[in-house]
C-alpha positions, 0 to 999 in steps of 0.5 A, a space after each residue: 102591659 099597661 101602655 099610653 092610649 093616644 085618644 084618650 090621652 090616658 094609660 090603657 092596656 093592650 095585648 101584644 105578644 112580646 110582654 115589654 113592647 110598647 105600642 107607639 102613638 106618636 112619632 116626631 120626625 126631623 132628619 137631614 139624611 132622609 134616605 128611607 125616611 118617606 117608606 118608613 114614614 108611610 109605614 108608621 101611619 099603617 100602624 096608626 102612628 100620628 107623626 109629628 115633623 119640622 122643616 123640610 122633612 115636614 115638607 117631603 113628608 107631605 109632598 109624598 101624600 103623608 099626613 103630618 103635624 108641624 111641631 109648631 102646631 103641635 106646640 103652639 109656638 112657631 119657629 124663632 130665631 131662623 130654627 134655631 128654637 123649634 123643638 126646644 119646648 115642653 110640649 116636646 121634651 115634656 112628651 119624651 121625658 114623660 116616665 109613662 108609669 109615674 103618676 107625678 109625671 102624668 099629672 104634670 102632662 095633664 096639667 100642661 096639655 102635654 101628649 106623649 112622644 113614643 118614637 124619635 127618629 132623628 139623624 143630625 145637621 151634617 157638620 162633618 160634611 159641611 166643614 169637608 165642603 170647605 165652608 166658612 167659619 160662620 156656616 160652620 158654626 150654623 150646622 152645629 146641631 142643638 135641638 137634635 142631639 137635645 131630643 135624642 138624648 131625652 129619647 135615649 134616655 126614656 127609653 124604657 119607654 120610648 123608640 130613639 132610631 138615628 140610623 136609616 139602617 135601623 127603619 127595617 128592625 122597628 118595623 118588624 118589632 111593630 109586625 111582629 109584636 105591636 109594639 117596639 120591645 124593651 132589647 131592641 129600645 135599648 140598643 137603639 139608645 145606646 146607638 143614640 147616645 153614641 151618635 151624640 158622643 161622635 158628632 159631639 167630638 167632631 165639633 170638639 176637633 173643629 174647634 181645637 183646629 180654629 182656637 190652634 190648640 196644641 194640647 187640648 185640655 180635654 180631647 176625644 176621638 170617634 169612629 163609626 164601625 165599617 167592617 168586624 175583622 176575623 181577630 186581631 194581630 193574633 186569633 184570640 183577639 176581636 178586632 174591628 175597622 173603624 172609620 175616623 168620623 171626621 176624616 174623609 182621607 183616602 187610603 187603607 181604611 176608605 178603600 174600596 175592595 175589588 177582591 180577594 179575602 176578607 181583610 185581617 187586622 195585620 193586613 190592614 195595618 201593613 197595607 196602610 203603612 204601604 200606601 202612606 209610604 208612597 204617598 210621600 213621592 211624586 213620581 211614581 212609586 211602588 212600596 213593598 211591606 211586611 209586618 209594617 216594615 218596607 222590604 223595598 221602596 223604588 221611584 222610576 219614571 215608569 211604574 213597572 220599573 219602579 217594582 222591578 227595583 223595589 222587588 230586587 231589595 229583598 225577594 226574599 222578605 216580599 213574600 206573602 207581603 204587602 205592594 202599594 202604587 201611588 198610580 194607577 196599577 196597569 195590566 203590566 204591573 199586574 201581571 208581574 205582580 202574580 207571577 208571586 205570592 202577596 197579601 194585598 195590593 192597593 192602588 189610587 185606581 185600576 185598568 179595566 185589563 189589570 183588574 182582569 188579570 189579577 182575577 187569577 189569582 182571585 184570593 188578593 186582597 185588591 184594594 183602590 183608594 181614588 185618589 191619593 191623599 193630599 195633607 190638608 189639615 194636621 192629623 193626630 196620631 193615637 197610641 194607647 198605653 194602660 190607663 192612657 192614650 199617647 197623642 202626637 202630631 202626624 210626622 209630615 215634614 222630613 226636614 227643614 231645607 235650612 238645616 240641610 247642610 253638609 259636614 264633610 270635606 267633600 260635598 255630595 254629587 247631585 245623583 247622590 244627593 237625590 238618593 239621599 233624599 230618597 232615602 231619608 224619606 224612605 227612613 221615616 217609615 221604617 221602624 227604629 233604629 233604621 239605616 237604609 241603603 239607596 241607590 239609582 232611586 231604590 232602596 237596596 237594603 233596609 235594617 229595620 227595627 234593632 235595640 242599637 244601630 250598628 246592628 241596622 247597618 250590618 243587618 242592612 248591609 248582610 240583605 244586601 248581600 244576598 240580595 245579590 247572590 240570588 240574582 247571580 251577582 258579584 258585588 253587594 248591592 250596597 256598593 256605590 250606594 248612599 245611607 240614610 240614618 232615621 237619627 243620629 250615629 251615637 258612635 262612628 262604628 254604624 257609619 263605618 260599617 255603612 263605608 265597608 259595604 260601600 257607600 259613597 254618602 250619608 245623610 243623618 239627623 246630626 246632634 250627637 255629642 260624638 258629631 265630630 268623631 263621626 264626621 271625621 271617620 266619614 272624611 278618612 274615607 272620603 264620605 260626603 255626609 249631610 245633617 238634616 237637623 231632624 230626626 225620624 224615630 218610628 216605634 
């Protein structure tokens, strides 16, 4: 194996035991995460690795008793322009790029004093992290990383024969690579580079996101999206598909895809995706507030002063759907709750925080999936949601506004009574988390019947109102929930006949988008039974 001597300055040949390895000469180190780097660094120079470094990662290095070259000193040329320019320089480049078998490439080296780079490891000013913190545009601007995502590109590139690392996790493979062969073999350098060059991707397209965010960009010419892998999922929403959970890298919202999980199975790609339209159905309230899901439908949403009551209310919706189904809190999950909650059989719960004691309690039945986020989220920028269609990508706004209260009017002869009108409002929201056509029922702050997700919408009302129905039969009841209750439609009744079906099962209100060309027959047909009905102005489709 003909490989690059660093003594001489020349090719030589070595013997190692994996054919493609290449032996490492020198190494260039300049990290921001510097987490392992001082171990890793004392390892290299066991292998006689010479390291090159800049900055403060220069600084630690020698801190710890390491010997290490400025790049300055090694390329004759300070740092200008407070760091701006440092490591963009021949010396540097020219030592990455070098192809160690191309006699033209060698005799350029020569010719310009360049020495051979053989490892890169490099991980990125932290924009992310300072555009969270809330920093100021101009600081912003400064941690926008140039000469790093230059070196590991060049590295990544060359790496037929030199060793780009931009992850700590990566310092233990290369470092049994040099035990085990003397040198880094070809698989593991083209792993590395693909890491490499999906770092810059990422970290290309948060800055990308930023600047659309400053410049207000509704439509960006181009647009890009990143992630970086947390956890492999057993299979998608079936066993024959793979799937994976990955984490937006410019997002540090909590719910579902950061929690933190105290027990139960692993996660599965349905679980996931119904436990995240849980917690972000919750997070519309302020009171406390508990949502039961399945397959990304709520079967019973409910506010109550007390949160134990809240799931009392949302449970009584549709028992019979809530099995096996998914419960989020938007307060801390307490012994009480818990204990209610295993007296049945659910998926996952997720939860802002938990007692000590409910935690204790939920260990007996070991298998749920408990999941607690932190803290609830709270709309600080506006986010893109994601659809992919073949050969595309459907790309909307975040639906965060449930209506606009200069719109909110009401239609009929009679005005809505306050308690009606907070349920009306309580179930609007409700709506917009509900898959169209939607209709739901409401009363006392809970939800006591949901149609979710029919081809027409009088089919919603009458399915909603059918649960309903024998929601109160298993409790032993007499009348339907529904009555006395209010509805909520996601859009507009395009005929009077779903309003209808909503007053035969007994409500007394209705809120609705407004807007279709039939507006006044359906308002008419409220006002003959004595419906009061409110126009919102705004529609909430959810497909």
């Amino acid at each position: 194996m003909v490989l690059w001597d660093k003594e001489s300055n020349k090719m030589s040949k070595a013997t190692i035991n994996d054919p493609s390895a290449i032996k490492i000469t020198r190494a260039l180190i300049s990290v921001s995460n510097k987490d392992g780097i001082e171990d890793f660094a004392r390892k290299l120079q066991k292998h006689g690795i010479e390291i090159l470094s800049t900055g403060g990662t220069a600084k630690m290095l020698k801190d710890a008793g390491i010997d290490v070259t400025e790049v300055s000193e090694h390329t004759k040329s300070p740092e200008i322009m407070e760091g701006r320019v440092k490591t963009l320089h021949p010396k540097i480049h020219g030592g990455i790029l070098a192809k160690r078998d191309n006699s033209d490439h060698i005799k350029a080296m020569e010719d310009n004093d360049i020495q051979a780079i053989d490892m890169v490891v490099i991980n990125l000013y932290p924009f992310v992290e300072t555009v969270h913190n809330g920093a100021e545009f101009a600081e912003c601007i400064e941690n926008i990383d140039i000469g790093g995502p230059a070196m590991i590109r060049a590295a990544a590139k060359n790496h037929d024969f030199v060793t780009v690392i931009t992850d700590p996790q990566d310092y233990v493979r290369v470092l049994d690579d040099l035990d085990n062969n003397g040198g880094v073999t070809k698989k593991l350098r083209r792993t590395l580079a693909f890491t490499a060059f999906s770092l810059t991707a990422t970290y290309d397209s948060s800055v990308a996101g930023w600047f659309a965010e400053q410049t207000e960009e509704e439509s960006p010419r181009r647009i890009s999206f990143s992630g970086t892998l947390k956890q492999k999922l057993r299979y998608g929403e079936n066993p024959h598909q793979n799937a994976a959970l990955y984490l937006v890298d410019d997002s540090l919202r909590p719910g579902a895809a950061r929690a933190t999980q105290i027990q139960g199975k692993e996660l599965s790609y349905n679980n996931l995706n119904d436990t995240d339209a849980a917690f972000e159905l919750v997070n519309e309230f302020e009171e406390p507030t508990i949502a039961i899901i399945k397959h990304a439908n709520p079967c019973g949403v409910a506010i109550d002063d007390n949160i134990l009551s809240a799931y009392r209310k949302a449970l009584m919706c549709d028992q019979t759907s809530a099995f096996g189904g998914i419960i989020a809190l938007n307060r801390t999950l307490t012994a009480d709750v818990a204990s209610a909650i295993i007296t049945r059989f659910v998926e996952v719960i997720i939860a802002p925080s938990i007692d000590a004691e409910a935690i204790e309690i939920l260990k007996k039945k070991d298998k749920i999936r408990v999941l607690t986020t932190g803290e609830m989220p709270k709309e600080s920028k506006k986010r893109r949601m994601v659809t992919c269609i073949a050969g595309g990508l459907l790309v909307q706004d975040h639906d965060t506004v449930l209506f606009d209260k200069e719109s909110l009017v009401t239609v009929t002869d009679r005005e809505p009574t306050k308690k009606e009108m907070d349920d009306l409002l309580f179930a609007f929201c409700v709506s917009k988390h509900v898959k169209s056509n939607a209709i739901v029922y409401a009363k006392d702050g809970a939800t006591v019947g949901i149609g979710a997700g029919q081809m027409s919408r009088i089919d919603s009302s009458r399915i909603a109102a059918w649960k309903a129905e024998e929601a109160a039969k298993n409790a032993g009841w007499d009348q339907a929930l529904t009555a006395g209750s209010v509805v909520a439609s996601d859009a507009f009744f395009p005929f009077a006949d779903g309003l209808i079906a909503a007053a035969d099962a007994g409500v007394t209100a209705v809120i609705q988008p407004g807007g279709s060309i039939r507006d006044q027959e359906v308002i008419d047909a409220a006002n003959e039974r004595g419906l009061a009905m409110v126009f919102t102005g705004m529609r909430h489709f959810k497909h």
